[in-house]
C-alpha positions, 0 to 999 in steps of 0.5 A: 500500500502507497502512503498518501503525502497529502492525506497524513498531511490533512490527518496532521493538520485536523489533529492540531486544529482539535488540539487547539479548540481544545485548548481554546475550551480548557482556556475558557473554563479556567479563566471564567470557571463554570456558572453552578459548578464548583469551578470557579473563574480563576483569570485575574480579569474575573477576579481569581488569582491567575495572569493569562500566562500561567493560564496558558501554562495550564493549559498546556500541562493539562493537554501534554503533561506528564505528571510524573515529571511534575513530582520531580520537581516538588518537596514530599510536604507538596505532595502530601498536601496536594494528596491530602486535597485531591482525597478531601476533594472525594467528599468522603466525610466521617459519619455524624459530620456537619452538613456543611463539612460535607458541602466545603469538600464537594463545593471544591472550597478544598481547593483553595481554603485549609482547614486543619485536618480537612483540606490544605488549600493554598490559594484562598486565606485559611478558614480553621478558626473562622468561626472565631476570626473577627472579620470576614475578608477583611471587610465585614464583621464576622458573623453568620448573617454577614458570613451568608451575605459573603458566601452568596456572592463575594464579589459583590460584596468586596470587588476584585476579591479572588473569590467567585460566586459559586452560585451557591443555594440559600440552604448551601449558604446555611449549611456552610456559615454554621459550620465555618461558624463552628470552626474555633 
């Protein structure tokens, strides 16, 4: 069988068209998150915390990356806590745990917040004693009706803050200020 220059040609070429509307849609997600997911926007211009270039660094990890080589350049105490976020990230919770614990590990807050013994977030300020912290973000007294107004929608509340609105539910709100209210 005789090899056709110009169809591996085309073949290559279609490949690399796909490469890049995939790209293009990895891109997207990343720098305006995903509205009623967890996925936040993460682009500076939506008010997260990443410049367009390690946007693109993203984006091509994610498309050719190998992981492996990754690990070679962390400390052991970076794995640990990026394995210890991956398993809070499963939402598996411990039987008799608050409601709102549950909703912190399925909402993806893991990613972004500590809370010592639950999730070990670097993006996002560390929650484990929020219940007893005197502000929320800085801008707000610390308690549950400012809280619920914060986690509703924080930009609206401090504009340019890192945080998205993850168009969390009133009853999702509810769950989630009590327990960081827990949290002393």
């Amino acid at each position: 069988m005789v090899a056709d220059d110009g169809l591996d040609q085309r073949l290559v070429h279609f490949q690399e068209l796909e490469l890049q509307q995939k790209a293009d849609f990895i891109r997207k997600t990343i720098q305006r998150g995903r509205p009623n997911t967890p996925m936040p926007a993460w682009s500076v211009d939506e008010g997260g915390a990443l410049n367009s270039q390690d946007i693109e660094d993203l984006v091509n990890f994610i498309q050719r990356g190998d992981f492996a080589q990754v690990r070679n350049q962390l400390s052991p105490e970076q794995i640990a806590n990026i394995q210890a976020t991956v398993t809070a990230s499963g939402g598996q919770v411990e039987a008799g745990a608050p409601p709102g614990k549950a909703l912190f590990l399925q909402k993806g807050c893991v990613a972004c917040h500590t809370i010592e013994g639950v999730s070990s977030g670097t993006v996002g300020p560390n929650l484990t004693h929020q219940g007893s912290n005197p502000q929320i973000a800085g801008v707000l007294p610390n308690n549950k009706e400012n809280l619920e107004k914060w986690l509703l929608n924080p930009p609206a509340v401090k504009p340019g803050t890192a945080m998205p609105n993850l168009g969390l539910s009133q009853d999702d709100v509810d769950k989630l200020s009590d327990y960081l209210q827990s949290l002393k």
